[in-house]
NUZA-92391 format. One record per residue (C-alpha): x negated, y, z negated. Coordinates in steps of 0.2 Angstrom, whole numbers. Layout:
<patis>
      x      y      z
      X      Y      Z
...
</patis>
This chain:
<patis>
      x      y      z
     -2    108     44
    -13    101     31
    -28     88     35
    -17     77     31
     -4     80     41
    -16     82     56
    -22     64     52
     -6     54     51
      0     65     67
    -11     56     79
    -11     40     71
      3     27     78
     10     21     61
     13      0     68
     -1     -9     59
      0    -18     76
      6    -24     93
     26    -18     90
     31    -35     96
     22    -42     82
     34    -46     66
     41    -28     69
     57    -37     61
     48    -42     47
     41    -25     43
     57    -15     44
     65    -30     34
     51    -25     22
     53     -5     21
     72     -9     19
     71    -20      3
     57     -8     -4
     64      9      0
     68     22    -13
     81     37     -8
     70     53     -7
     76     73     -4
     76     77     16
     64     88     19
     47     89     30
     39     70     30
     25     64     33
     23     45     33
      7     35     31
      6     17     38
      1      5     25
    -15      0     31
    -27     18     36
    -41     20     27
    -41     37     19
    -55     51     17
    -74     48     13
    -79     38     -2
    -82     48    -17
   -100     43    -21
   -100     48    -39
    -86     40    -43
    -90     19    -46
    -79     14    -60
    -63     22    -64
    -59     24    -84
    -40     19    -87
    -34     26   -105
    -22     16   -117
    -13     22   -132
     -9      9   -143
     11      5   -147
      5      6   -164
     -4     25   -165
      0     39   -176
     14     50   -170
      1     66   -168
    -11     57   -158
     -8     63   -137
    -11     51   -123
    -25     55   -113
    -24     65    -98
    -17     57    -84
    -29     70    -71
    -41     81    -72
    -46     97    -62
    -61    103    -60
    -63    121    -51
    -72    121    -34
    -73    138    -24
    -55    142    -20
    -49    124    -26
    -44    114    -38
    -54     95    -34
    -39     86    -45
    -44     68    -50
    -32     52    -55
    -38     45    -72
    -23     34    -76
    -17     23    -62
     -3     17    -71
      3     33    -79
     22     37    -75
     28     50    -64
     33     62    -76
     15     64    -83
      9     69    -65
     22     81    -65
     22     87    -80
      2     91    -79
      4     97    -62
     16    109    -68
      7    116    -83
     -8    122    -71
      7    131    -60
      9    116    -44
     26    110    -40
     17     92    -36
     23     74    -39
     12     61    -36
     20     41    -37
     10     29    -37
     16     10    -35
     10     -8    -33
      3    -13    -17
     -2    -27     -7
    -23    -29    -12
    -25    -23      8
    -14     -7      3
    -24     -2    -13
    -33     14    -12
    -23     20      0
     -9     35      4
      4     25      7
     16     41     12
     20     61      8
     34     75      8
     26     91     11
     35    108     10
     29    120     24
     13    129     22
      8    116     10
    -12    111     11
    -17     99      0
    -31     88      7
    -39     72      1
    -55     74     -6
    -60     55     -9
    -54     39    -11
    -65     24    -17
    -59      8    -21
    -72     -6    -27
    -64    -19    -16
    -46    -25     -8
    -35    -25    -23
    -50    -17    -37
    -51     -1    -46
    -49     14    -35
    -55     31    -39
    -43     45    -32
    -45     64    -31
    -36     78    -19
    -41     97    -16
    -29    109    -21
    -28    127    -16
    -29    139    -34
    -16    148    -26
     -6    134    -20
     12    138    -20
     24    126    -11
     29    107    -15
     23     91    -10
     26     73    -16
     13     60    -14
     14     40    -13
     -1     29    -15
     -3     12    -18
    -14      5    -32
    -18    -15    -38
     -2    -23    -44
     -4    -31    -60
      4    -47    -65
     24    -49    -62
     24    -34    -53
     33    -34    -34
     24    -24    -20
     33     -7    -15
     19     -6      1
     12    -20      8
     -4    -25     21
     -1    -38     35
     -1    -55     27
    -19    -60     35
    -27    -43     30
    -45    -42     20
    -39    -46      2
    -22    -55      8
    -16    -73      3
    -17    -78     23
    -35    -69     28
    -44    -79     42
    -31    -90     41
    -21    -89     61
     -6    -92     54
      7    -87     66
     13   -104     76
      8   -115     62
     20   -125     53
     27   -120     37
     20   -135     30
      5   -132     35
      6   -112     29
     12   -119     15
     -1   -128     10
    -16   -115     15
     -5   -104      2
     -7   -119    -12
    -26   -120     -9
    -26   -103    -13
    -14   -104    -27
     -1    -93    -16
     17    -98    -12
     33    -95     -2
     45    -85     -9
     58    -87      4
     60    -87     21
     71    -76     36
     77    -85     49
     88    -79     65
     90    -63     75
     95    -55     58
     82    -61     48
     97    -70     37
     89    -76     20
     84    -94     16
     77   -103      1
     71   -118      9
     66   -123     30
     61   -140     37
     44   -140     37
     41   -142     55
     48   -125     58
     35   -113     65
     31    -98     56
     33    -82     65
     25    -71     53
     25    -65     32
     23    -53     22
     16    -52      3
     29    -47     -8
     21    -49    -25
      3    -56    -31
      5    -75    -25
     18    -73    -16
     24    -71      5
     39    -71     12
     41    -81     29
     49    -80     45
     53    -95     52
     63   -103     68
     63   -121     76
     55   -118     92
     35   -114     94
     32    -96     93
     24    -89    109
     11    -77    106
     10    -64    119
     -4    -56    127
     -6    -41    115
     -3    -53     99
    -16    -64    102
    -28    -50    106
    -25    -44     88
    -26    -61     80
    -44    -65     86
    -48    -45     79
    -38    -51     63
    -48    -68     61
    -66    -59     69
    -80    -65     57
    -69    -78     46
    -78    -94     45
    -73   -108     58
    -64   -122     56
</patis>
């Protein structure tokens, strides 16, 4: 099993208590999911930190060709390697390149490899948000360093030269403008619309207007044991918890009666708001 695998192995993938807005997470991986091939998985939660910080690395350059260029000039390359003993230290250079570039440049140094990376939630960027990994395969993340929740992130892995399976790699980067999240962070999470904000029992009115402050705003709401959809609650409902779905936006669950924490939830809620200004 690679590092990697050893890591996500031992790490319980609830962001939190499972009583907390367990609903809302699977709710969340439903409307999100992409079908994949079966085969060995490994899933990452959304909210580890991953690897050491790659100290040389402060600013990452992302390439753009112009709609308008010549026919004969290429794009840039999407990664670069750069030989290391018995590895290959392969680095991301284009955040936003598609897919098939990936692949294609995986392919031409011999490396059945995919790497997908998507828009997430500013908690979730810089990290591995999830893997498929053929047996035997041991690729290990060399470095991950982002400037802050939801800036730039510099990426690399470590390859074996003689690396001969398959694996297929998920990781989150900064969503830009318009775009929908595919991982997302707890709503009160460092770089999130609710941070330092206990918003579980408030009203929706109330969440609502921390969310305008902060130029944030409900998408919808889910209400009931089934999580049904609504567009609009009364605003004395309490908010059971949210989950950001796109830049500015949350989606909210919401009933008529108080929500009572328990014991476990209220413990994570004064780790979540530790250090956040009072009142």
């Amino acid at each position: 099993m690679s590092e990697i695998g050893r890591t996500v192995a031992a790490i319980d993938p609830a962001p939190h208590a499972p009583e907390q807005g367990q609903g809302a997470r699977e709710l969340f991986h439903e409307i999100v999911a992409t079908p994949v091939k079966a085969r060995r998985r490994v899933r990452w939660p959304v909210l580890i930190p991953v690897a050491t910080v790659l100290a040389a690395a402060a600013v990452l350059s992302v390439v753009f060709i112009p709609a308008d260029a010549p026919s004969g000039i290429a794009p840039a390359a999407a990664l670069a390697f750069q030989r290391s003993g018995d590895d290959w230290i392969v680095s991301v250079k284009d955040l936003y390149a598609d897919p098939e570039r990936f692949a294609a440049e995986f392919k031409a140094r011999g490396f059945d490899i995919s790497l997908s990376i998507a828009p997430g939630s500013p908690s979730t960027a810089g990290h591995v948000t999830g893997g498929e990994f053929s047996e035997g395969a041991n690729i290990e993340e060399e470095s991950v360093d982002c400037e802050s929740p939801g800036g730039r992130c510099a990426v690399s892995f470590r390859v074996p030269v003689g690396f001969t399976g398959s694996a297929q790699i998920w990781f989150a980067r900064p969503a830009r403008p318009g775009e929908r999240y595919a991982s997302a962070g707890d709503a009160d999470a460092t770089g999130e619309l609710l941070h330092c904000v206990p918003f579980r029992g408030m009203t929706v009115d109330e969440v609502r207007a921390v969310l305008a402050k902060r130029d944030g705003s409900i998408e919808d709401f889910r209400v009931g044991e089934r999580s049904d959809r609504a567009q609009q609650v009364p605003g004395n409902w309490f908010v059971k918890d949210a989950v950001p779905m796109a830049p500015g936006q949350v989606v909210v669950w919401a009933q008529p009666d108080r929500v009572q924490l328990t014991p476990e939830q209220t413990t994570y809620v004064k780790k979540r708001t530790a250090g956040c200004p009072k009142g």
